[in-house]
BAFI-352758 format. One record per atom (N, C-alpha, C, O): residue in one letter; atom name; y, x, z. Coordinates in steps of 0.2 Angstrom, whole numbers, m for minus. Atoms other than C-alpha are relative to their C-alpha. Layout:
N
A, CA, Y, X, Z
...
// end
This chain:
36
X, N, m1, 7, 1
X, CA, 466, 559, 620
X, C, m6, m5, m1
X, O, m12, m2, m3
X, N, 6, 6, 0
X, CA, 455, 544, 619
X, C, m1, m2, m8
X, O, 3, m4, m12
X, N, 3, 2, 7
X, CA, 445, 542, 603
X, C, 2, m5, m4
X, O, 4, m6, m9
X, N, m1, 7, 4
X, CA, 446, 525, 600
X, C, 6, m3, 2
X, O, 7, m8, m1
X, N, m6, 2, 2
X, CA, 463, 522, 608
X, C, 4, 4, m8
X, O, 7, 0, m12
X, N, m3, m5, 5
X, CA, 470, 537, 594
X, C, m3, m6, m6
X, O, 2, m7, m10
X, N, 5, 2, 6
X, CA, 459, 527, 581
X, C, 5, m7, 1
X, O, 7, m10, m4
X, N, m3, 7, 2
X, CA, 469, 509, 586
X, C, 7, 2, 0
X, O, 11, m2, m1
X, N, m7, m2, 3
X, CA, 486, 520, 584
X, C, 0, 0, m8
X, O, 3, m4, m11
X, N, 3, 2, 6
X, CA, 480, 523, 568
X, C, 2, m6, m7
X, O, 5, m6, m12
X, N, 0, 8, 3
X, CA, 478, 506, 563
X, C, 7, m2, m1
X, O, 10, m2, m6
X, N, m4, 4, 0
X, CA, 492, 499, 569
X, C, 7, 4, m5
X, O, 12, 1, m7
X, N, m6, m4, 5
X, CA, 504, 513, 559
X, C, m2, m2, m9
X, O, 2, m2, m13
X, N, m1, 2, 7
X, CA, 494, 510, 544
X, C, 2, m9, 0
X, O, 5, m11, m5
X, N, m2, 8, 1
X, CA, 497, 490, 547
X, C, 9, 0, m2
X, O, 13, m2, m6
X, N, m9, m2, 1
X, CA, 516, 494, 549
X, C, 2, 2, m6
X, O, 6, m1, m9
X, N, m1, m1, 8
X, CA, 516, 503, 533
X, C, 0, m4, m4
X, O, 4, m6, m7
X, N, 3, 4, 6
X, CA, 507, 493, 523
X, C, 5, m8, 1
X, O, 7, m11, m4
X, N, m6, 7, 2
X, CA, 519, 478, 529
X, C, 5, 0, m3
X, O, 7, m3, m8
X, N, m3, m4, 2
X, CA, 531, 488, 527
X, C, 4, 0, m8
X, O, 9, m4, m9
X, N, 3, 0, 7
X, CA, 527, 492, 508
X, C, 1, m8, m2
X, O, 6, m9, m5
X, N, 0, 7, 2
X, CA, 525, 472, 505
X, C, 5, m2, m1
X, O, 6, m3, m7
X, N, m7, 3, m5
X, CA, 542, 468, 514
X, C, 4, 2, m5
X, O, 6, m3, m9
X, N, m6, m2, 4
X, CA, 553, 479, 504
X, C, m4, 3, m8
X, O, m1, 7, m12
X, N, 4, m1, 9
X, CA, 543, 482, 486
X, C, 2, 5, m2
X, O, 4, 9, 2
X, N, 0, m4, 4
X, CA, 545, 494, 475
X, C, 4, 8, 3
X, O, 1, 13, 3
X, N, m3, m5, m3
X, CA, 559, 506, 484
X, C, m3, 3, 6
X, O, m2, 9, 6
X, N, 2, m2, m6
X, CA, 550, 508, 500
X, C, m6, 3, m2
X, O, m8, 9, 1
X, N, 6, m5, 3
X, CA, 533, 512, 490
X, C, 4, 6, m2
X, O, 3, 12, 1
X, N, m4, m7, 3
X, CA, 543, 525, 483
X, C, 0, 4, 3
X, O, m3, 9, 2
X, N, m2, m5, m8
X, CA, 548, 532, 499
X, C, m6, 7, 1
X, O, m7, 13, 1
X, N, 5, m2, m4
X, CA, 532, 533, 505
X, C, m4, 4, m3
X, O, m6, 10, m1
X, N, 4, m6, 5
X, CA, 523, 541, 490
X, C, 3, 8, m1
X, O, m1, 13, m2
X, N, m6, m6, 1
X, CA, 538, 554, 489
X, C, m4, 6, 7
X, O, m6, 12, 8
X, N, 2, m6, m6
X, CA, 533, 559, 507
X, C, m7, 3, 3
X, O, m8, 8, 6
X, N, 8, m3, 1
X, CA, 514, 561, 505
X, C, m2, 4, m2
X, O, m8, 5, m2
// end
């Protein structure tokens, strides 16, 4: 796979998270920490 395409997949999931996380507050951190 392409280095720096894989590198702006990356990105764009952690951007999705991180909106994510914003969007629905406390419950969906939760989530996410659970599955770490």
């Amino acid at each position: 796979m392409n280095p720096i395409l894989n590198h702006s997949i990356k990105i764009n999931e952690h951007l999705c998270v991180t909106t994510t996380a914003r969007t629905t507050r406390g419950s969906q951190r939760t989530t996410w920490t659970a599955q770490t």
